[in-house]
N, C-alpha and C positions, 0 to 999 in steps of 0.2 A: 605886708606881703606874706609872713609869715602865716599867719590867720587863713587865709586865705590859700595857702598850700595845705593845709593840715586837713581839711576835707576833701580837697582831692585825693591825699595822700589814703586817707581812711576808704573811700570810694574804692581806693585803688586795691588797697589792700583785702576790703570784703569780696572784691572781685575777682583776685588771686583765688582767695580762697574759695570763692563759688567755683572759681574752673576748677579747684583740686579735686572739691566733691566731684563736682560731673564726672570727670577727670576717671576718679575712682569709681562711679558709678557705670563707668561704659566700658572698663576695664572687668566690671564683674557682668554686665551684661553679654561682654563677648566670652567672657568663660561660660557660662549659664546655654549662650548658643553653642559653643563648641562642644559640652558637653550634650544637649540634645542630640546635636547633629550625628555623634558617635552613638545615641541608641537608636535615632533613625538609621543608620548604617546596619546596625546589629541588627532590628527590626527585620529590614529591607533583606539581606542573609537568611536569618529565621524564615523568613516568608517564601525565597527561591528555593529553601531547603525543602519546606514542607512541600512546598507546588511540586516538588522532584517527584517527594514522594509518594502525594496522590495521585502522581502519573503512573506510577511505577503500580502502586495499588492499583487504581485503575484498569490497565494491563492484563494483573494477575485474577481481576474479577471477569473481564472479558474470555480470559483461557479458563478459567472457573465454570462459567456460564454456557460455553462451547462444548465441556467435557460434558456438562451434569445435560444436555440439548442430546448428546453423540449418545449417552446410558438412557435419556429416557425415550432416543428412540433404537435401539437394541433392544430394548425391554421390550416396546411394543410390537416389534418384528417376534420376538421368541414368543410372548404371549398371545398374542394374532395365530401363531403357527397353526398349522393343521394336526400336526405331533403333538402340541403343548395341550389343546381340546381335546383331543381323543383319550390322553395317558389319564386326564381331571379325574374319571372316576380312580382307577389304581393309586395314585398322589391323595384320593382321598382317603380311602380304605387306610393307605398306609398311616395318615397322619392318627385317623384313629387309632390305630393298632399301637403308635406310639404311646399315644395318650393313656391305651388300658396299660400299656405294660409300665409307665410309670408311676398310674395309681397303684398299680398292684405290688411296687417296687415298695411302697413305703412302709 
């Protein structure tokens, strides 16, 4: 009877040990996910952060876009002008006038 306990007992005992491995293996498994699961968190933060910020950018390139729209049509209102054509010649005269008196500066 003996004989006959001693392999079950050994069965028994490789089997203990099998579940220890497991055991230990699902133990390091669920740290391995717990620790992913905190860079997916951290991810997931990083990623609301930035999405904040390309709103916020966004935003600022819309009032960007509106202003440089508001100057380039002032510009063209001044330059269209009927005062702005007529003075072209005097504006011209002048700019040369600048140009000799700086050659002649040097």
């Amino acid at each position: 009877m003996k004989n006959e306990l001693s392999p079950l007992a050994e069965e028994l005992a490789n089997m203990k040990n099998s579940l220890a491995v497991r055991s230990m293996q699902l133990k390091e498994s669920q740290e391995k996910c717990l620790q992913l699961q905190n860079c997916v968190d951290e991810l997931k933060a990083r990623a609301a952060a930035l999405s904040a910020d390309l709103g916020k950018a966004q935003g600022l390139l819309c009032e960007a876009r509106a202003e440089a729209e508001n100057w380039h049509g002032q510009y063209d209102v001044i330059s269209n002008s009927t005062c702005w054509k007529l003075t072209k010649p005097i504006r011209c005269v002048l700019d040369c006038a600048k140009a000799w008196f700086r050659k002649a500066g040097r």
